[in-house]
N, C-alpha and C positions, 0 to 999 in steps of 0.2 A: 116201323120195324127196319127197315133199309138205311133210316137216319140212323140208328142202330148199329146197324153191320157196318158205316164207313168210319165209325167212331172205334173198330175193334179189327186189330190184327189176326190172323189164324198163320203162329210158325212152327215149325216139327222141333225138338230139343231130342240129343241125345243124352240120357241119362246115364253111364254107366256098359249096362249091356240092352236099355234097354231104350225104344223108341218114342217119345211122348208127342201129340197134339195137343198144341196148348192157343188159348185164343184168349187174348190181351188187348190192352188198353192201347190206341194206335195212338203211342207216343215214345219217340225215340230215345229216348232214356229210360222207361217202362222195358225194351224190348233186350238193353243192355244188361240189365238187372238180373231178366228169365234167362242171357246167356250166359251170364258170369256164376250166376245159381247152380246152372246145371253143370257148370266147369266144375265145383269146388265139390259138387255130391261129388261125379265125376272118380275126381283128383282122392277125394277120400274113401270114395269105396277102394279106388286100387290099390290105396295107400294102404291098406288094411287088408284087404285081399292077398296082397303079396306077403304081407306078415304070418296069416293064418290062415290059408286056402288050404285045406284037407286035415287043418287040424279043429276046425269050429265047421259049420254050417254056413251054407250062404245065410241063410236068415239071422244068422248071430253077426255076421262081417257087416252086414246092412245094417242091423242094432247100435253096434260100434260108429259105425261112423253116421249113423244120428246122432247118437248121443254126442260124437266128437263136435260136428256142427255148432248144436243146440247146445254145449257148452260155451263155444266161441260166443257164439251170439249170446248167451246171459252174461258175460265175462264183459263183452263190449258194452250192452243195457245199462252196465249196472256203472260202468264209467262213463257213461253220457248220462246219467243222473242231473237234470236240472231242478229236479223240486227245491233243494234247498238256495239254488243261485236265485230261482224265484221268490222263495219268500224272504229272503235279503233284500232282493229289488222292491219289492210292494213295502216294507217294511222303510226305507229309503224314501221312496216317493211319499209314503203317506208324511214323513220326520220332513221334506221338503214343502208339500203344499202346505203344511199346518205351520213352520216358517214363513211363507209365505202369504199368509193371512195376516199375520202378526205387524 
């Protein structure tokens, strides 16, 4: 259990309005990740907050900038696509070793 706990960080994040405990992987680029994460909730709830505060709901401005995220991130997903780089290369290799027999 202790070998446990020195393997895992515990750092506070602010999210927006609000204060999170969060306990992570004790590794220095892991901890850069949860800070830049909570940057960009952050940066997009107020982004959207300013646009529509008293004319939506906080729980609607929240929505919003999930969904604005969660777009981002499928927009990037879908352009770091390697399935097809992959089966070109196996496709390649396999047209290489059977040359290679030959």
């Amino acid at each position: 259990m202790a070998e446990e706990n020195r393997d895992r960080l515990h750092i506070r994040l602010h999210l927006y309005d609000t204060d999170l405990s969060v306990t992570i992987p004790r590794d220095d680029v892991e901890e850069g990740f949860y800070r830049n994460a909570a940057k960009l909730i952050t940066d997009t709830v107020n982004t959207y907050s300013s646009l529509f505060k008293g004319k939506r709901t906080d729980k609607d401005i929240l929505y919003m900038a999930l969904l604005d995220i969660a777009l981002r991130y499928e927009k990037e997903s879908s352009r770091n696509d390697t399935a097809p780089y992959s089966v070109i290369l196996n496709k390649l290799t396999s047209e290489i070793e059977e040359a290679l027999k030959s």
